[in-house]
N, C-alpha and C positions, 0 to 999 in steps of 0.2 A: 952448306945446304945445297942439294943437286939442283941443277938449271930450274927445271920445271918446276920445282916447287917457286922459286925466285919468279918466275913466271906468274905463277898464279896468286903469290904473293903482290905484287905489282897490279895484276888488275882486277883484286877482287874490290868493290863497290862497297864505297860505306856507308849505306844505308843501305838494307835489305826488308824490303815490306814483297818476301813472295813465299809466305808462309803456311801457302795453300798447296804450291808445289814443293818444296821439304821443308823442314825448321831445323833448326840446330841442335845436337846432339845435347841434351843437359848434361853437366856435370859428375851430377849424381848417378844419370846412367854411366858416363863412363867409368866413373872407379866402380862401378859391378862388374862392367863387360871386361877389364883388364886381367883379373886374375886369369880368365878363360882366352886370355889371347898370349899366355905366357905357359906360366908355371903349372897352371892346371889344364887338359884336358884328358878326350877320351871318348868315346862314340859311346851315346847313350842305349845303344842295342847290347852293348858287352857285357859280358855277365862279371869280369873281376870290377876290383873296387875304382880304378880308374874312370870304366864304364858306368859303374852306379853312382860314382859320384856326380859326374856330366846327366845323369838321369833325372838323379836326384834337384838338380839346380834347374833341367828343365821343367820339371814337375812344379816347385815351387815359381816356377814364371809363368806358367799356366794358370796355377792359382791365382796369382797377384791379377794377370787378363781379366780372369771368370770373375772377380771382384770388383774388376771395374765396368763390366757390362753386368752383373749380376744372374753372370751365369752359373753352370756347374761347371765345374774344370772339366770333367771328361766327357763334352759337348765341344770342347775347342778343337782343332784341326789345326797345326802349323803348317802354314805356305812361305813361299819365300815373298809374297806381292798381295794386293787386295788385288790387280790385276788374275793373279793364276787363283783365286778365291772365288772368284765371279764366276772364271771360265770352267772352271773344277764346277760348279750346280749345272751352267747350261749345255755345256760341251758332255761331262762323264757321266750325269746320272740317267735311268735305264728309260727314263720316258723319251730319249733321243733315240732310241730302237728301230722306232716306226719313223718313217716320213707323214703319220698322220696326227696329227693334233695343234691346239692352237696357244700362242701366247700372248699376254698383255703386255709392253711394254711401254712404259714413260716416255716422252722426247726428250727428258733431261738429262739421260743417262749417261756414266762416263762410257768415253768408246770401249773399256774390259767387257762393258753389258750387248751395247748396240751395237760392235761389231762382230761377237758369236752369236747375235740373233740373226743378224744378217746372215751368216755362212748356214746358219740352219733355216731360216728362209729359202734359203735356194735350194737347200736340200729337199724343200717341200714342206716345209712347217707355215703355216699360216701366222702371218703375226698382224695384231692391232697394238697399232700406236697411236698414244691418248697423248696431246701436248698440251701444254701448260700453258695459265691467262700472262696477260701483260708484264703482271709482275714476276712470271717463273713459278706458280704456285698451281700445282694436278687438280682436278676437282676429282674428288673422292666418289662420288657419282659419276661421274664420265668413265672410269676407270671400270667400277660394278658394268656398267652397261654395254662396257664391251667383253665383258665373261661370258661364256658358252659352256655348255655341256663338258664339252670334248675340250675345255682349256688346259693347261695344264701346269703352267705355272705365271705368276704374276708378277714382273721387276717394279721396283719404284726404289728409288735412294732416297736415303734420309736427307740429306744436305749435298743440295748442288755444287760440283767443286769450281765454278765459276763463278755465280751468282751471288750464292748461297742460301739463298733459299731454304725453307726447312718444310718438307712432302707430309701429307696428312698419312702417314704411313699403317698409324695405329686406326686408323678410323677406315683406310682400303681391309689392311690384315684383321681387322674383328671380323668385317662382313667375308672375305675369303674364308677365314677359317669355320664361319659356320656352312660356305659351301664346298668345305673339302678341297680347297685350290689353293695351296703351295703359295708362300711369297719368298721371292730373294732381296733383299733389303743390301746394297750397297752403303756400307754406313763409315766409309771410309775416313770420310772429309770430316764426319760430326762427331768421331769418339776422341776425348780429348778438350773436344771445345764447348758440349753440351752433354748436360745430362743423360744417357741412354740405358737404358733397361730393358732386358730384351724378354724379360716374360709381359712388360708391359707394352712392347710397338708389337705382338702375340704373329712375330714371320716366325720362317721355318728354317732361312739361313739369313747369314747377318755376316757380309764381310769389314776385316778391322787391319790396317796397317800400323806400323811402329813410328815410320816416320812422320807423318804428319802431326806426332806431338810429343817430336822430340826424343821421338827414343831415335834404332839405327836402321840405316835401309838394308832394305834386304829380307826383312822379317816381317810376318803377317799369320792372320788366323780366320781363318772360316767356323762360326757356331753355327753349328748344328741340332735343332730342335731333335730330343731323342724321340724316335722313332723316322722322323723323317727319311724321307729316300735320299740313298745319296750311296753314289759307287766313288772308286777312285779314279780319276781324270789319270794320273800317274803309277802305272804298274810296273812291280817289281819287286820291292823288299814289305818286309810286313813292318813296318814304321809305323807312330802313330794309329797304333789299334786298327793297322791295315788300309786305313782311309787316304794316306799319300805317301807313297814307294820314295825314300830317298834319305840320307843322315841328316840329323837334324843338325840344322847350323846355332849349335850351344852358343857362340858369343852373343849373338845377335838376337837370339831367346832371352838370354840371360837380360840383356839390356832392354828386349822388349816387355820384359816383367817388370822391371825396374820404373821404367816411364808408365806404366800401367798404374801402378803403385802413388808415386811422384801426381801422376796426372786425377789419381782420384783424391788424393791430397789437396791440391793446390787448386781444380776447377772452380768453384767458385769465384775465387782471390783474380786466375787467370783472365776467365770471362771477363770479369768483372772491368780489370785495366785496358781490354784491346778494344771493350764498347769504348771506352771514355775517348780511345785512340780512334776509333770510326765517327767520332759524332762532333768529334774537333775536323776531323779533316771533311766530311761531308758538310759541317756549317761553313769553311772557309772556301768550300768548292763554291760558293755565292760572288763572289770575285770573278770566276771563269763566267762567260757569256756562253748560250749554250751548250752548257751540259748537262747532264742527264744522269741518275743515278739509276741502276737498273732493279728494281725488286724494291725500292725503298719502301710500300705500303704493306709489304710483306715480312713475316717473320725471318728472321735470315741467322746465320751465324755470326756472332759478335764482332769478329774478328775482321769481314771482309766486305769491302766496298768493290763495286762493278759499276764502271760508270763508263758514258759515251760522251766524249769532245770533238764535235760536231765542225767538220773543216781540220782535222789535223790526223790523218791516219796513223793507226797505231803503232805497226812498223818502224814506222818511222819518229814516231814519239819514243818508245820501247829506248831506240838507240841512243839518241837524245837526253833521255833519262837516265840511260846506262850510263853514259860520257860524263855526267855532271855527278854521279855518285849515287844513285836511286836501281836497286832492282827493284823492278816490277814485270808485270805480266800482262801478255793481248786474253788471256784465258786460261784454260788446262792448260796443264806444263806438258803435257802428254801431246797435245797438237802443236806446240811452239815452232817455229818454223816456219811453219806455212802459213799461206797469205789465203787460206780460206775463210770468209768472214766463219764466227762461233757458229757452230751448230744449233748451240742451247740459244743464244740469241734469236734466232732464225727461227726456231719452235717457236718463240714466246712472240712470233710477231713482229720484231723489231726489223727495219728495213737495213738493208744489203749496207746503205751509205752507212747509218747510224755503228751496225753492226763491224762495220771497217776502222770504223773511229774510236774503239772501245780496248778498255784497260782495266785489269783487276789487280787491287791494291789489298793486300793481306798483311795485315798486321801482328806482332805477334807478342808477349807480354814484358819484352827485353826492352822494345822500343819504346820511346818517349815521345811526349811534346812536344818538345824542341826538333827533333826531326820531323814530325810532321807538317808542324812550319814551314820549315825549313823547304820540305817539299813541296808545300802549298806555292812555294813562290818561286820554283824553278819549275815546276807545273807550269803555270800560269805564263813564266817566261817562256818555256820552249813552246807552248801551242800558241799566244800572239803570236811566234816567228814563223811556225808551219804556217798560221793562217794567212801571214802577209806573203809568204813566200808560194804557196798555191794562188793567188790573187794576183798575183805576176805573172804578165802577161809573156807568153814564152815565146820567144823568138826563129 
């Protein structure tokens, strides 16, 4: 076995509750994706049978998608990320033309949304940002009220990928759509772990990743409401009925059909075991002193507990929890590193201290009981010792 695998063999952590930032590849996708990483391929543009065959398998993974968002298949768009899915609406389509018009924007939003709003801010695009109450939840009216004439399209995510929180999406997009304003719906975090139907939350695009339930990374799709506007962010080959220049990457489709399929399958069953796994660990979070669960009065996604331990910074918890066998996460796996308290905290009101001391726990439906336990009480060990250990007086 070469070094580096031995490497990563050795320190990977045996308990993994960070399910929010990827999940593990099922099984089941991977004996789909294997034929297409061997004995079969063939660029699904070619016209002999090698070609129609890889065509043929991405076509049926589009299907199994559109089945499980309840779309039509040829509304899908494959991307390589729900990241280039987001930026493909605000960056490529033609209403970015002018430097004149205005947009609505969430504070919850993952940085694929809030930071091309920002580059087109600067460009001279006017934007309102509507942030969310205490628990991380939009008011669906605050959002209507900052619509203008001149708006021109409206973000809000379904499910916060920190919080989790779940956005009145269908209740901003009815009233949008009776005034002609476009919604982009980031639905990354929530397809897989809740029910979603996209003629029912009535936006106009809806972006969906592979990995976050379990299918492979690398693979993603943007729906597209037919008629809606939409150019290609990516220019060059006529792929994908012209809407994104590039070969499609067959294994990765192939497996993101697969999980597509699997996850409309098993949702219910899934939900169902990662609540029972959030509401054992939030009732034994009664043991920690000061802590705080973030969004709890709110609907949320089953899967994920956001909570603040108040005197033990998260950094330093994070590693703490690594050492002992526990991944977890300070928030989006997308800001990890940096020591900037959460943005979406910070929207919701939550103070600089509180928001330094916070950790999201993502459960996923492999996990048990018994590890949750388990982490309830190496939790509990390592923040006593932060708290004794900042209560020391430093020399």
């Amino acid at each position: 076995m070469p070094e580096s695998r031995d490497r990563i063999d050795q320190t990977m952590p045996a308990t993994y509750f960070d399910h929010n930032a990827t999940t593990p590849l099922d099984p089941k996708v991977r004996v789909a994706m294997e034929p297409w990483l061997g004995e079969l391929y063939g660029n699904p543009a070619s016209l002999h049978a090698f070609g129609q065959a890889a065509r043929d398998a991405t076509e049926v993974a589009r299907e199994q998608i559109a089945g499980l968002l309840g779309a039509r298949p040829a509304e899908l768009v494959f991307m390589a990320s729900g990241t280039e899915a987001n930026n493909a609406v605000l960056l490529g389509c033609s209403w970015n033309t002018s430097s004149k018009g205005h947009l609505v924007v969430s504070g919850v939003e993952h940085p694929s949304v809030w930071k091309p709003v920002l580059a087109l801010q600067k460009s001279g695009m006017e934007v309102s940002w509507v942030n969310p109450d205490r628990q991380g939840r939009v008011d669906p009216e605050q959002v209507m009220a900052e619509t203008r004439e001149d708006t021109r399209l409206v973000c809000l995510m379904l499910a916060n990928n920190e919080v989790g929180t779940l956005q009145p999406v269908e209740k901003v997009a009815g009233s949008c759509q009776e005034r002609g304003i476009p919604v982009l719906c980031d639905a990354v975090q929530a397809i897989g772990k809740v029910p979603v139907n996209v003629a029912d939350l009535k936006v106009d695009y809806l972006s969906v990743g592979a990995h976050k339930f379990n299918g492979p990374l690398g693979a993603a799709a943007l729906w597209v409401r037919g008629g809606a506007i939409f150019e290609p962010l990516l220019k060059g080959g006529s792929q994908e009925r012209q809407r994104r220049a590039g070969t499609v990457n067959v294994p990765a489709v192939v497996g993101f059909g697969e999980a597509a399929k699997v996850a409309a399958e098993e949702l219910e069953v899934r939900s169902r075991r990662v609540l029972e796994l959030r509401q054992r660990f939030e009732s034994g979070l009664e043991r920690i002193a000061d802590s705080t669960v973030h969004g709890r009065l709110a609907e949320r996604l089953p899967n994920t507990s956001h909570i603040a331990l108040l005197g033990a910074d998260s950094e330093s918890l994070l590693i703490r929890l690594d050492l002992a066998g526990f991944a977890v996460s300070s928030g989006s796996a997308c800001s990890s590193g940096t020591v900037e308290p959460s943005r979406t905290l910070l929207a919701m009101g939550a103070p600089r201290e509180e928001a330094s001391c916070s950790l999201r726990i993502s459960f996923g439906p492999r996990n048990t009981i018994e590890e949750v336990d388990a982490f309830l009480d190496v939790l509990a060990r390592e923040v006593a010792e932060l708290r004794r250990l900042s209560s020391v007086p430093q020399s």
